[in-house]
Predicted model as a PDB file, atoms N, CA, C, CB and O in Angstrom, pLDDT in the B-factor column:
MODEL        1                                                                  
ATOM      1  N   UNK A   1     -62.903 -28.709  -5.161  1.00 74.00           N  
ATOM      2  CA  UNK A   1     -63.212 -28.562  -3.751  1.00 74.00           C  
ATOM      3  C   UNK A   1     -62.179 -29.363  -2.966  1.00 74.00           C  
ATOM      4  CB  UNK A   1     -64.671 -29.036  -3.430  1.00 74.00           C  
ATOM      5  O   UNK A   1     -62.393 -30.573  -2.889  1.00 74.00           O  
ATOM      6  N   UNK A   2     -60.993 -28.829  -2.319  1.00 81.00           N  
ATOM      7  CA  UNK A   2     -59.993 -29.282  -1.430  1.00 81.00           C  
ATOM      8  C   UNK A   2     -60.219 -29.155  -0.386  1.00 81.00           C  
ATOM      9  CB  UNK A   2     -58.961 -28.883  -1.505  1.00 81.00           C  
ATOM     10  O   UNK A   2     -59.411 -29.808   0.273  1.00 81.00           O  
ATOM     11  N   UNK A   3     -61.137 -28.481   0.414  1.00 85.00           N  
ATOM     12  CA  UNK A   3     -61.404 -28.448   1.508  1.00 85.00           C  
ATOM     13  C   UNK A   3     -60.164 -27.421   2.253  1.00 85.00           C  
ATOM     14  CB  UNK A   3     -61.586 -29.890   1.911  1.00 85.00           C  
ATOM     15  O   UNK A   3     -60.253 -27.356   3.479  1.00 85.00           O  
ATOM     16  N   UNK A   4     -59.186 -26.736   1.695  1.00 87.00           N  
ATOM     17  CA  UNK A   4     -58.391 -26.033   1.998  1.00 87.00           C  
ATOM     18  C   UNK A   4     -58.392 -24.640   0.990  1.00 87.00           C  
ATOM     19  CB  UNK A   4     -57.281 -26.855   2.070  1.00 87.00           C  
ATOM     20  O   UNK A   4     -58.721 -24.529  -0.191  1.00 87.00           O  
ATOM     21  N   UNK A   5     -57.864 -23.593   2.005  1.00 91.00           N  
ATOM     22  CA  UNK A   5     -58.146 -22.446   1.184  1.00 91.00           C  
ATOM     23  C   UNK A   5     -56.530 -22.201   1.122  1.00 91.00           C  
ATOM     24  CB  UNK A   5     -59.256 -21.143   1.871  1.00 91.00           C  
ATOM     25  O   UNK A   5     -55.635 -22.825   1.691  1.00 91.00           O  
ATOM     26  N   UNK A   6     -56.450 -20.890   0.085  1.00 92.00           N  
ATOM     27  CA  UNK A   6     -54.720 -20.657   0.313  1.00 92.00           C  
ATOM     28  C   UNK A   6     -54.108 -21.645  -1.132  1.00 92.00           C  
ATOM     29  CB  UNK A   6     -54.003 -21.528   2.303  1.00 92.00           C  
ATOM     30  O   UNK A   6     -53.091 -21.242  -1.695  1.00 92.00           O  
ATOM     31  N   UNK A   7     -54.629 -22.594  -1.510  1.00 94.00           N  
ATOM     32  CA  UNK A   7     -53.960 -23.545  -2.608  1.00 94.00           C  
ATOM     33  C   UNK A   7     -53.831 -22.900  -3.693  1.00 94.00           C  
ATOM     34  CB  UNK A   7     -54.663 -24.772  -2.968  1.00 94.00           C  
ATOM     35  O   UNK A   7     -54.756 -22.119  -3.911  1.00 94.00           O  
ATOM     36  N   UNK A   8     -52.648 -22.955  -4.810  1.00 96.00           N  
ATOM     37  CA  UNK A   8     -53.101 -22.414  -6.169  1.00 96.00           C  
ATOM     38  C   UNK A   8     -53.070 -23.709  -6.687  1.00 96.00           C  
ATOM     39  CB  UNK A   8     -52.185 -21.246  -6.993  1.00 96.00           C  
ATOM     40  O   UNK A   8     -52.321 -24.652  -6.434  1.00 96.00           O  
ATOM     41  N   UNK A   9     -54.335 -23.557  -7.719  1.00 97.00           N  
ATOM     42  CA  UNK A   9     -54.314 -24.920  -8.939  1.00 97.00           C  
ATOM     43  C   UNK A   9     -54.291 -24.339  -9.926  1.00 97.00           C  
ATOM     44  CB  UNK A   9     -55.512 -26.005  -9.125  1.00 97.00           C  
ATOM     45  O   UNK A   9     -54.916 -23.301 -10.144  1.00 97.00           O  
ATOM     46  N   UNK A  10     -53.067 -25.304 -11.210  1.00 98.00           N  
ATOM     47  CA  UNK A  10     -53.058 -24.498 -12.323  1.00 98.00           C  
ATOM     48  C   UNK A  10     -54.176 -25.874 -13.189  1.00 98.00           C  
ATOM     49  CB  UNK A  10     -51.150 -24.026 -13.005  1.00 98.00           C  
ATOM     50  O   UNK A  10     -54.206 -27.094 -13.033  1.00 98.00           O  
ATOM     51  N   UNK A  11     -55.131 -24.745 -14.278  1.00 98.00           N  
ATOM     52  CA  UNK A  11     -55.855 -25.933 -14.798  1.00 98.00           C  
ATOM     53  C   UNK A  11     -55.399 -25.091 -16.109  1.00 98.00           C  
ATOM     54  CB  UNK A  11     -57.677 -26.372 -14.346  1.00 98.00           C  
ATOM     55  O   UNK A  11     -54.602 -24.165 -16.258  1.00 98.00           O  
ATOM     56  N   UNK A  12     -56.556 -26.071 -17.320  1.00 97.00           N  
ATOM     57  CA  UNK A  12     -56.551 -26.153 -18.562  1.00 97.00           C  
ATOM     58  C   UNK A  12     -57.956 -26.878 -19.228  1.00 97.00           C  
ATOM     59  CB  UNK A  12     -55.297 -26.824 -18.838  1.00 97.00           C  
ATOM     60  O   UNK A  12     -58.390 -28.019 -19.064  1.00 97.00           O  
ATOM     61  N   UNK A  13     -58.262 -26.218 -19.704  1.00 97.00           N  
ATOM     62  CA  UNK A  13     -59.696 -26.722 -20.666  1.00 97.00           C  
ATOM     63  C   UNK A  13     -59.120 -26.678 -22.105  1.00 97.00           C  
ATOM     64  CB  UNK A  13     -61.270 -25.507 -20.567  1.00 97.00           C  
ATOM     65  O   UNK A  13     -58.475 -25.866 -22.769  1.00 97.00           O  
ATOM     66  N   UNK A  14     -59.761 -28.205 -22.330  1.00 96.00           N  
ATOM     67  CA  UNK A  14     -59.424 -28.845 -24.058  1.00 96.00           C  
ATOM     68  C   UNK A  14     -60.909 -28.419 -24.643  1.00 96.00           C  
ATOM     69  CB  UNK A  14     -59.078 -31.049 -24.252  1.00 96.00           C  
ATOM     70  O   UNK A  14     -61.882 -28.089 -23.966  1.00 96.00           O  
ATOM     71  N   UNK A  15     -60.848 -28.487 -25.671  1.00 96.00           N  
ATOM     72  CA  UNK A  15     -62.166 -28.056 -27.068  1.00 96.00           C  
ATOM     73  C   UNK A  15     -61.372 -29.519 -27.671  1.00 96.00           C  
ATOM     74  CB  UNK A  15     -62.003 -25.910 -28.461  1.00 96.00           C  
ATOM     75  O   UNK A  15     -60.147 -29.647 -27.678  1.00 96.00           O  
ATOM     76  N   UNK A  16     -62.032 -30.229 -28.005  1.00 95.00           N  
ATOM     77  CA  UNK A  16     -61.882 -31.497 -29.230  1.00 95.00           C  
ATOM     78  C   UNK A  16     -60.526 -32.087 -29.346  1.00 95.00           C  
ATOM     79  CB  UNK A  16     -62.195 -30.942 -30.813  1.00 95.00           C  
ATOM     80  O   UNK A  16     -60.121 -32.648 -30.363  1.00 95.00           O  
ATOM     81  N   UNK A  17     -59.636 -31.884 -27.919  1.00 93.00           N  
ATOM     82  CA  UNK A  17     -58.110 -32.616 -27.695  1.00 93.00           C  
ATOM     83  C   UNK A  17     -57.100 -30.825 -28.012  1.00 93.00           C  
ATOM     84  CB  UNK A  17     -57.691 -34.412 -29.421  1.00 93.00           C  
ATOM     85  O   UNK A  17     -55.895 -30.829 -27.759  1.00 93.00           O  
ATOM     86  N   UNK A  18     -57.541 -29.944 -28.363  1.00 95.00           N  
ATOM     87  CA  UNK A  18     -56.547 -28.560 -28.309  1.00 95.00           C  
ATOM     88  C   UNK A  18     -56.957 -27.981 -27.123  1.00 95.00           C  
ATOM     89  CB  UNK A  18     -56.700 -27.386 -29.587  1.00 95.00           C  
ATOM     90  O   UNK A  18     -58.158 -28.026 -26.858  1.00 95.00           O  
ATOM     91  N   UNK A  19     -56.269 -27.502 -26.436  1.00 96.00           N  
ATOM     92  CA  UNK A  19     -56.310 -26.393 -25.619  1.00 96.00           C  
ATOM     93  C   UNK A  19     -56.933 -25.212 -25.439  1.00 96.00           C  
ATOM     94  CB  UNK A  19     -55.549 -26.108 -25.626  1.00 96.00           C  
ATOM     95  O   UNK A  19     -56.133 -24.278 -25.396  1.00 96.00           O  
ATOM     96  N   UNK A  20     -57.916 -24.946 -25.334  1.00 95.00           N  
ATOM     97  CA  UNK A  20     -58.434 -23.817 -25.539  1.00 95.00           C  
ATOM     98  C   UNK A  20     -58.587 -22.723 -24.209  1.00 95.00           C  
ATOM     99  CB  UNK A  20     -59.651 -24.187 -26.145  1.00 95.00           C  
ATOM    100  O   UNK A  20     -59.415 -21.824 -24.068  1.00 95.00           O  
ATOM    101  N   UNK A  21     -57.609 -23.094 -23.404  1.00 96.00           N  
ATOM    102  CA  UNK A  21     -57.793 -22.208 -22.012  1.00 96.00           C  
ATOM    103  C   UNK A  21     -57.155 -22.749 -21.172  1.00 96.00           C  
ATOM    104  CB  UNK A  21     -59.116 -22.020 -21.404  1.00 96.00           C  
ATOM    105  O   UNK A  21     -57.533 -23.835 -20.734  1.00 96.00           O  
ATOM    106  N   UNK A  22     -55.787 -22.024 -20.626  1.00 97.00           N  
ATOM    107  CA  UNK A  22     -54.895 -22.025 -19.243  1.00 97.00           C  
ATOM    108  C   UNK A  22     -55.460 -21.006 -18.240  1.00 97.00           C  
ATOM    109  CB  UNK A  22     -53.262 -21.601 -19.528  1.00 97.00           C  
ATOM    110  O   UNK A  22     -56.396 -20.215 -18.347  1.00 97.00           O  
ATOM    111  N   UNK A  23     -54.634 -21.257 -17.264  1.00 97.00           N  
ATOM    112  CA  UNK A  23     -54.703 -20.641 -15.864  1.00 97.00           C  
ATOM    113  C   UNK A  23     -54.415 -20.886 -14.498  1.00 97.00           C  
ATOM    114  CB  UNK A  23     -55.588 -20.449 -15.714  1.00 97.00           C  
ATOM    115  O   UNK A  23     -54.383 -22.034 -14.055  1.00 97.00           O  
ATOM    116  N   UNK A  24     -54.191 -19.821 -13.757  1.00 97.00           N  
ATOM    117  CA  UNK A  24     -53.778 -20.637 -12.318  1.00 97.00           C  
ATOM    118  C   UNK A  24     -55.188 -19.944 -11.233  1.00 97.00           C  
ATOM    119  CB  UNK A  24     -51.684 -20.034 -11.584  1.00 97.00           C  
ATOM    120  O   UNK A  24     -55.676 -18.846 -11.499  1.00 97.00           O  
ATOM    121  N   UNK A  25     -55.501 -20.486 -10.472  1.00 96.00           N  
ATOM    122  CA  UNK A  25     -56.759 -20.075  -9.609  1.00 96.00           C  
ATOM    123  C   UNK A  25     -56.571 -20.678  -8.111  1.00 96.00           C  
ATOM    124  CB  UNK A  25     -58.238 -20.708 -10.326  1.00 96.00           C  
ATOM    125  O   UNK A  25     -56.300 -21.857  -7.882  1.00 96.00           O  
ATOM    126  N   UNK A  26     -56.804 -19.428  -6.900  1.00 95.00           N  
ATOM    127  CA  UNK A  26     -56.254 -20.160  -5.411  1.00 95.00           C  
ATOM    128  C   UNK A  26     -58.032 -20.739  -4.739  1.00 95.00           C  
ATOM    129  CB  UNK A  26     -55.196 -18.504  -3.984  1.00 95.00           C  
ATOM    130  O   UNK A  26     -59.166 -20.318  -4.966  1.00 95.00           O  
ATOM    131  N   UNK A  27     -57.667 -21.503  -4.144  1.00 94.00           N  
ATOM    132  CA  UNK A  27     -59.151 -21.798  -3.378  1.00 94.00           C  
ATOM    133  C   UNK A  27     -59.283 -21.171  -2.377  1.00 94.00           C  
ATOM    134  CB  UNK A  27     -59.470 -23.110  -2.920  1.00 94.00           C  
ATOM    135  O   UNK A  27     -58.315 -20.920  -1.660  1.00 94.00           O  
ATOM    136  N   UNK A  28     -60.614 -20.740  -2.072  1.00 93.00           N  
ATOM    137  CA  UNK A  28     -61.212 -20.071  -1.272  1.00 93.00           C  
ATOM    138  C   UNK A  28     -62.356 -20.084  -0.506  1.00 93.00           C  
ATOM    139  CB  UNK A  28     -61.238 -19.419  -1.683  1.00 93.00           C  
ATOM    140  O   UNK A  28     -62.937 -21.149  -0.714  1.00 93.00           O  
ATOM    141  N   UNK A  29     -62.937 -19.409   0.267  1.00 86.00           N  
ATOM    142  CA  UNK A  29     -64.576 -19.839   0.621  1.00 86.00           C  
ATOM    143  C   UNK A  29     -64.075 -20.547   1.362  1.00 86.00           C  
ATOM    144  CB  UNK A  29     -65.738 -20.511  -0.380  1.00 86.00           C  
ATOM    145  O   UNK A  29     -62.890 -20.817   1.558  1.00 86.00           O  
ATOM    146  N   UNK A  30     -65.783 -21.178   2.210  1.00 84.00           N  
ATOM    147  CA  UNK A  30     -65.558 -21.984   3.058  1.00 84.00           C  
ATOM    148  C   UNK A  30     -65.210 -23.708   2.906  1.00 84.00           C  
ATOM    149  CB  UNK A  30     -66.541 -21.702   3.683  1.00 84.00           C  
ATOM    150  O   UNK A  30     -64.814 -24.443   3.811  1.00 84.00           O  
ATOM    151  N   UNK A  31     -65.538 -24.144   1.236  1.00 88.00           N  
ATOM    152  CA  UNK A  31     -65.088 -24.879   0.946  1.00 88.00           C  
ATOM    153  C   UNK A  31     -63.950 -25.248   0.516  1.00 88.00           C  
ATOM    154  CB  UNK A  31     -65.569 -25.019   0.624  1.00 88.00           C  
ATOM    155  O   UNK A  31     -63.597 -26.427   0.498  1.00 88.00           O  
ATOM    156  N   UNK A  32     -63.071 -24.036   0.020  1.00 90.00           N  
ATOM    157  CA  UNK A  32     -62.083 -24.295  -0.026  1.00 90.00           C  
ATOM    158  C   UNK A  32     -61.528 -24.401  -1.501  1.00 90.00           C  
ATOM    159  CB  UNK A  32     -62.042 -25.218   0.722  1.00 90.00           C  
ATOM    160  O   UNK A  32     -60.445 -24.799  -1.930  1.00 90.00           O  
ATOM    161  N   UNK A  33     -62.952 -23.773  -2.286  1.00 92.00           N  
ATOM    162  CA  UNK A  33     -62.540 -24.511  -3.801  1.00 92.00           C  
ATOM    163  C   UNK A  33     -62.238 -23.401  -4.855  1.00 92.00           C  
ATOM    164  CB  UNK A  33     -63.904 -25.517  -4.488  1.00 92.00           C  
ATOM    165  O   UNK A  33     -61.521 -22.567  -4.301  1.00 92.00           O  
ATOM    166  N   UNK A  34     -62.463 -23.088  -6.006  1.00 92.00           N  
ATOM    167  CA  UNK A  34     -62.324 -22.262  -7.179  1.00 92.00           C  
ATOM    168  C   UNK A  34     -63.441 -22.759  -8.494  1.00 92.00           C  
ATOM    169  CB  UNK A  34     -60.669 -22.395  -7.631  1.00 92.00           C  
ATOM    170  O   UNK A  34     -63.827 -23.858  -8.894  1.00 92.00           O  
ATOM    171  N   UNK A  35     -63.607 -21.889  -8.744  1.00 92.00           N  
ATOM    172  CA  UNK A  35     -64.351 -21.570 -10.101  1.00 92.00           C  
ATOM    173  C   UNK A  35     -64.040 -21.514 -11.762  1.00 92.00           C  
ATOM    174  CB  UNK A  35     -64.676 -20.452  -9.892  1.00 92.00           C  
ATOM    175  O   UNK A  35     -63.758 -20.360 -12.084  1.00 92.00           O  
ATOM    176  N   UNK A  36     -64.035 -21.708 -11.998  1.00 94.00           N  
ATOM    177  CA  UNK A  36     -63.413 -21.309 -13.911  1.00 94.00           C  
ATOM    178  C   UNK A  36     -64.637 -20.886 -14.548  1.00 94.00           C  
ATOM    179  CB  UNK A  36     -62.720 -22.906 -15.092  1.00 94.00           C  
ATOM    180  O   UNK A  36     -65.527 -21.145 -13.738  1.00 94.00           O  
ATOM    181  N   UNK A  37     -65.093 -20.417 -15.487  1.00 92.00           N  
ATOM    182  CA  UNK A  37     -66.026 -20.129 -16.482  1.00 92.00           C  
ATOM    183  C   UNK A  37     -65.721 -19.892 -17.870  1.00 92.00           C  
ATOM    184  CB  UNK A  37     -66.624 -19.162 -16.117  1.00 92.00           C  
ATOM    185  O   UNK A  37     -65.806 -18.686 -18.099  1.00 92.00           O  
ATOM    186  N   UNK A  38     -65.425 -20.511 -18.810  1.00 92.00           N  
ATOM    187  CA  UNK A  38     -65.183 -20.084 -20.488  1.00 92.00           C  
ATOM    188  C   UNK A  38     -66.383 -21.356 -21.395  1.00 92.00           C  
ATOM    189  CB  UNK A  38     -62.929 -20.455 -21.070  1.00 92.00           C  
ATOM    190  O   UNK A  38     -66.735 -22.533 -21.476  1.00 92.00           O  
ATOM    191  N   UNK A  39     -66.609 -19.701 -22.003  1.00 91.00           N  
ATOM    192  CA  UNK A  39     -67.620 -20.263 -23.848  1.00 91.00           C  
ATOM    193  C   UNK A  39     -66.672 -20.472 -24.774  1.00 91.00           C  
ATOM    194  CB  UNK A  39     -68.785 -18.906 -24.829  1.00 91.00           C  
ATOM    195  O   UNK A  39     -65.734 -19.716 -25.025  1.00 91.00           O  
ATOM    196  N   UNK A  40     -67.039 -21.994 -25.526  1.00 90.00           N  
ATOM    197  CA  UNK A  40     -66.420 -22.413 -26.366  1.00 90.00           C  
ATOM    198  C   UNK A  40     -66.838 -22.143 -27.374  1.00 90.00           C  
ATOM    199  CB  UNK A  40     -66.221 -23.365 -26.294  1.00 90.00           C  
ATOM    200  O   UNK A  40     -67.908 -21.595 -27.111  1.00 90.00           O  
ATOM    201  N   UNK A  41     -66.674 -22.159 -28.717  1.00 91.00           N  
ATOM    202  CA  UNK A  41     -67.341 -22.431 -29.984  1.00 91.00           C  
ATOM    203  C   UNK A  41     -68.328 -23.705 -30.233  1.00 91.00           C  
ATOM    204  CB  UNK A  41     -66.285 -22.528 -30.909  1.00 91.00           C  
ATOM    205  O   UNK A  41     -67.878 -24.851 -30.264  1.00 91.00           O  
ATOM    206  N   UNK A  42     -69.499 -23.454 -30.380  1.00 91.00           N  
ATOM    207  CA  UNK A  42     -69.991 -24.851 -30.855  1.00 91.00           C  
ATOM    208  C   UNK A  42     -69.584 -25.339 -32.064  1.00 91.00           C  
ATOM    209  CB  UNK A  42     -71.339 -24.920 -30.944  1.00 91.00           C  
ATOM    210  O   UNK A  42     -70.120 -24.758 -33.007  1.00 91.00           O  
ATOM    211  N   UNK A  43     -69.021 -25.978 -32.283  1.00 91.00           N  
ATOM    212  CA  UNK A  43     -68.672 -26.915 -33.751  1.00 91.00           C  
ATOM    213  C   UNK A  43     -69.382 -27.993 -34.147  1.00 91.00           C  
ATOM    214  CB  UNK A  43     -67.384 -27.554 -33.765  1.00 91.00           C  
ATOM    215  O   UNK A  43     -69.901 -28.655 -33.249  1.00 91.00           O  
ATOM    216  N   UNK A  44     -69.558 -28.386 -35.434  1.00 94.00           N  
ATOM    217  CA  UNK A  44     -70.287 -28.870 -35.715  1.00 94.00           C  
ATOM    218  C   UNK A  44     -70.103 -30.382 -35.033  1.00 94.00           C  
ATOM    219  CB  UNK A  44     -70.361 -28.589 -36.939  1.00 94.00           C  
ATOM    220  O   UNK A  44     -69.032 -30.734 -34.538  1.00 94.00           O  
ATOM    221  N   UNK A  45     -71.274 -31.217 -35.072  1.00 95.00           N  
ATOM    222  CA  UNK A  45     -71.604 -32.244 -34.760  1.00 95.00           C  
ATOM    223  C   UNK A  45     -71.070 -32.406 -33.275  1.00 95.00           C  
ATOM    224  CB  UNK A  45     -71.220 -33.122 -35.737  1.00 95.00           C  
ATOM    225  O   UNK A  45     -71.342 -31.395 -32.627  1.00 95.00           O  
ATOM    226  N   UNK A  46     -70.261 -33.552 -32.391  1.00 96.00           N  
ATOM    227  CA  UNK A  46     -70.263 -33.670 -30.613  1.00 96.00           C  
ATOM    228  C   UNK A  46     -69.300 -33.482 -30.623  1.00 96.00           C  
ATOM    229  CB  UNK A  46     -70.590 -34.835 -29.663  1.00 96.00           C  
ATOM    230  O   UNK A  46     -68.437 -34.123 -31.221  1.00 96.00           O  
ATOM    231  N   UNK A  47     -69.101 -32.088 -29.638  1.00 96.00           N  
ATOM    232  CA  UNK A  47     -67.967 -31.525 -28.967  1.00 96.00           C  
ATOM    233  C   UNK A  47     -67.679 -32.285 -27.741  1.00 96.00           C  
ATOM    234  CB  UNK A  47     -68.178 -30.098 -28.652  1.00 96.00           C  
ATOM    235  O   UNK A  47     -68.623 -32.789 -27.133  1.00 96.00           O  
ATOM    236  N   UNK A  48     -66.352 -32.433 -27.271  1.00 96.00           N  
ATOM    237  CA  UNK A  48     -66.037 -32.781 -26.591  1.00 96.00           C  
ATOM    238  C   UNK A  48     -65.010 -32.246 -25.424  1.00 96.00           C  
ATOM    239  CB  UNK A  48     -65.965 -33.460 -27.141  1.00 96.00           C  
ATOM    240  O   UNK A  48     -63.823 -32.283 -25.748  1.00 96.00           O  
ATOM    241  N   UNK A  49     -65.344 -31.702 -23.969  1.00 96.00           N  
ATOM    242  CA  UNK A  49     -64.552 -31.019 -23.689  1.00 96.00           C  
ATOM    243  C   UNK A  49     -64.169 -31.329 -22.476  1.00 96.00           C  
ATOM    244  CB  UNK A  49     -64.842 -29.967 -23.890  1.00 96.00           C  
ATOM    245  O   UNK A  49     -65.043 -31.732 -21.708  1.00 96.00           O  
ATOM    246  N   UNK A  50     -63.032 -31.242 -22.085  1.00 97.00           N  
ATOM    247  CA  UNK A  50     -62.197 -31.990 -21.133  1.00 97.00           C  
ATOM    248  C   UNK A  50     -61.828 -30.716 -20.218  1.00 97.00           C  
ATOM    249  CB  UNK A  50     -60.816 -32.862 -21.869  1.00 97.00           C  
ATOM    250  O   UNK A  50     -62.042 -29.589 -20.665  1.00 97.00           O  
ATOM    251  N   UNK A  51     -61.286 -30.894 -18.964  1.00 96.00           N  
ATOM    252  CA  UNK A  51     -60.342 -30.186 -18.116  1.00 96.00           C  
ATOM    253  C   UNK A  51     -60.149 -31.243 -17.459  1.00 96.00           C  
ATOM    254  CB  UNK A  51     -60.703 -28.947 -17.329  1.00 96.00           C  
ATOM    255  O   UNK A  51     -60.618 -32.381 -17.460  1.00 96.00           O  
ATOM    256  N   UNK A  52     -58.768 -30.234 -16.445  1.00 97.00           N  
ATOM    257  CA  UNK A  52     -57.625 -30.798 -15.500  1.00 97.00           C  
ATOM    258  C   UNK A  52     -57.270 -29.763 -14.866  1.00 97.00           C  
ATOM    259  CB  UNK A  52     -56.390 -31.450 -16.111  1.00 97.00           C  
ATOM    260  O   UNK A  52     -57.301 -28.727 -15.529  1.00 97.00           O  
ATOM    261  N   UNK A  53     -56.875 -29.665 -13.595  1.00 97.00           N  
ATOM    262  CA  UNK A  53     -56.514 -28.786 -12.611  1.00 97.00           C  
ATOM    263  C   UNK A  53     -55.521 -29.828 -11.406  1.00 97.00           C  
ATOM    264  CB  UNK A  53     -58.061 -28.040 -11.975  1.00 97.00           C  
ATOM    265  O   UNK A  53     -55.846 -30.876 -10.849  1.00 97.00           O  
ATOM    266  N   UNK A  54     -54.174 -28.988 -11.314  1.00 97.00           N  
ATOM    267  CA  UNK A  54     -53.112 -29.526 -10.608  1.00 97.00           C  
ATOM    268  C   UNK A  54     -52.875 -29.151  -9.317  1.00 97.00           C  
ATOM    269  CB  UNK A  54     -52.077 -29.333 -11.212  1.00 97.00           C  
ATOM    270  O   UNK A  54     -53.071 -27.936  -9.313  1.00 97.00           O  
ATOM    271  N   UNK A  55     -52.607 -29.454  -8.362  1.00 96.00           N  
ATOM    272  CA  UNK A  55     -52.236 -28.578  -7.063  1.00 96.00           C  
ATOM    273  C   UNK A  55     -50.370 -29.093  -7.303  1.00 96.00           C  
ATOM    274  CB  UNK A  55     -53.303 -29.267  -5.132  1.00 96.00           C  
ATOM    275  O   UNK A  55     -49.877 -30.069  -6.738  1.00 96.00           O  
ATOM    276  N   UNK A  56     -49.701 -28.275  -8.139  1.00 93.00           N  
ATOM    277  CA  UNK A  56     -48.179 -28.774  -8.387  1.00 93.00           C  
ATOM    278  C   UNK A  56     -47.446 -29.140  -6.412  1.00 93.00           C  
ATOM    279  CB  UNK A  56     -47.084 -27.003  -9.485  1.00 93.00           C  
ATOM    280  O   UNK A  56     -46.731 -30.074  -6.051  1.00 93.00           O  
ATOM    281  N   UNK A  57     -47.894 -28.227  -5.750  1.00 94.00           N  
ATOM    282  CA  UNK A  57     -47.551 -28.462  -4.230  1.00 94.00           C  
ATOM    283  C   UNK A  57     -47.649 -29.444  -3.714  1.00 94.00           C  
ATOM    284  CB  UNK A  57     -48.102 -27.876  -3.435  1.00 94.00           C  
ATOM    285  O   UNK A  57     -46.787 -29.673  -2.865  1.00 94.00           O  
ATOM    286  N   UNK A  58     -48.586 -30.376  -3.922  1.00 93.00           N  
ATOM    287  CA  UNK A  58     -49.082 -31.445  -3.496  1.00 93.00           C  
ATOM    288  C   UNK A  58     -49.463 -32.603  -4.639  1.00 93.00           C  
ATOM    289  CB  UNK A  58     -50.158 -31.001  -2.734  1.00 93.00           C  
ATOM    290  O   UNK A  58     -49.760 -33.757  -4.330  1.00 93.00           O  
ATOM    291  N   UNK A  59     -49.426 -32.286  -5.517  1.00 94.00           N  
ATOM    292  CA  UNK A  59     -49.551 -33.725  -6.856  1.00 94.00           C  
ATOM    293  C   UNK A  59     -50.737 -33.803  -7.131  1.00 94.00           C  
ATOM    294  CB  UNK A  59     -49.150 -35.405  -6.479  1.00 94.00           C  
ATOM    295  O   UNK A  59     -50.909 -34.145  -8.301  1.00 94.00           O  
ATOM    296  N   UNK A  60     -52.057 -33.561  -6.308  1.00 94.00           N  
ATOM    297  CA  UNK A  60     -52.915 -33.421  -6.528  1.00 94.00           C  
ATOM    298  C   UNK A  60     -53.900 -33.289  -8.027  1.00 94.00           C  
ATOM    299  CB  UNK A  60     -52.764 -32.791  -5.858  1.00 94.00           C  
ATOM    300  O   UNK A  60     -53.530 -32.255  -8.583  1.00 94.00           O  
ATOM    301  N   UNK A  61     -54.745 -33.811  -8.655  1.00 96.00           N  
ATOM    302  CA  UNK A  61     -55.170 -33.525  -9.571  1.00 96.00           C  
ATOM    303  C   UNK A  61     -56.678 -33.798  -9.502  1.00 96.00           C  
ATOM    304  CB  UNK A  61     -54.463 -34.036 -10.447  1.00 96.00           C  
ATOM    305  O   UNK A  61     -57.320 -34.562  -8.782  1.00 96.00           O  
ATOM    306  N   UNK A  62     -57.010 -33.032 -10.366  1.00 94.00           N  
ATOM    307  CA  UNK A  62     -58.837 -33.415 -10.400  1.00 94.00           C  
ATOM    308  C   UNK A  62     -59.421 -33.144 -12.291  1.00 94.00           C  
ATOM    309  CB  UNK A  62     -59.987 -31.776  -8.978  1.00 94.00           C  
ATOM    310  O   UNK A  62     -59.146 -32.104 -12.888  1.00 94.00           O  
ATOM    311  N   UNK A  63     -59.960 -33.921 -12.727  1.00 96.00           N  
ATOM    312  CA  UNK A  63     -60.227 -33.917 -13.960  1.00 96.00           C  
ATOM    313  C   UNK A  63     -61.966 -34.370 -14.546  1.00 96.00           C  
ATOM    314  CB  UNK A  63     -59.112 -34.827 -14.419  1.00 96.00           C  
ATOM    315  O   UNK A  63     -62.954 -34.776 -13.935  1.00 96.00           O  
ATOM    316  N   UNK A  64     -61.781 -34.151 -15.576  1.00 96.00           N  
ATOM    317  CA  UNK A  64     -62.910 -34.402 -16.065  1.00 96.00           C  
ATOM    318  C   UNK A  64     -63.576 -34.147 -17.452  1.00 96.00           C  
ATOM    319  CB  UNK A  64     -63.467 -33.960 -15.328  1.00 96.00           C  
ATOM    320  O   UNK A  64     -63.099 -33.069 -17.808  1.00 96.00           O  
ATOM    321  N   UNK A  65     -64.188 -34.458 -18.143  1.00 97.00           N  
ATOM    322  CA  UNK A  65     -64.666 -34.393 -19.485  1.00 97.00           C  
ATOM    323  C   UNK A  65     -66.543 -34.495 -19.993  1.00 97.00           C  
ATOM    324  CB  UNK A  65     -63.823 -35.627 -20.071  1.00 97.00           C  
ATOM    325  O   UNK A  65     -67.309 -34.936 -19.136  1.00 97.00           O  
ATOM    326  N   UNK A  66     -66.944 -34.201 -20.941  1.00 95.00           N  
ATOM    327  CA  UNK A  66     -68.112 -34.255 -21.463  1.00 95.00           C  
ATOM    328  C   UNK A  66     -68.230 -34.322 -23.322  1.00 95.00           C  
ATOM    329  CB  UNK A  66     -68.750 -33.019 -20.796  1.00 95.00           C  
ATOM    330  O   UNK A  66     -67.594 -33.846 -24.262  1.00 95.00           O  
ATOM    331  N   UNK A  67     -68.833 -34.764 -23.232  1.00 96.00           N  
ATOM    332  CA  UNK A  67     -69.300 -34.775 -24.949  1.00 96.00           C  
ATOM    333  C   UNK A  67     -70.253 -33.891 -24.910  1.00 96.00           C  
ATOM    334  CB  UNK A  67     -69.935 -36.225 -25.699  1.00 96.00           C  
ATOM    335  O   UNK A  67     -70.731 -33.870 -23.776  1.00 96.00           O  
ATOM    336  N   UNK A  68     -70.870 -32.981 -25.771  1.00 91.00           N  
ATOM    337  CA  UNK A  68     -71.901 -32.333 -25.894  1.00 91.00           C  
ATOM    338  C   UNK A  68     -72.376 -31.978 -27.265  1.00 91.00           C  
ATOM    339  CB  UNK A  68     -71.737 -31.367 -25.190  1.00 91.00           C  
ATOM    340  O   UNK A  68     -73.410 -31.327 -27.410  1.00 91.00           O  
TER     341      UNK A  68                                                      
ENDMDL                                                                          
END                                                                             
């Protein structure tokens, strides 16, 4: 949520430190933001899954992670 529409952010979702999903996505709406949606594999015992999303235009970054 940038509060600006018009931005592209390129992100990336990790599965257990690999990569399991690129992309670039523009914000929109009245907030200004973007969406992602991907199913991972459950693997055994706590998954752990991370993203990151860049605004390369502006340096911008927003991140985040979970164990599950």
């Amino acid at each position: 949520d940038s509060n600006v529409n018009g931005q592209t952010w390129h992100w990336r979702i990790l599965h257990n430190g690999s990569v399991t999903a690129t992309g670039t996505k523009q914000t929109s709406g009245p907030s200004g933001s973007f969406e992602v949606s991907r199913r991972v594999v459950d693997l055994a015992g706590t998954d752990t899954i991370g993203w990151r999303a860049t605004n390369r235009a502006t340096g911008e970054t927003c991140r985040g992670a979970l164990r599950v």
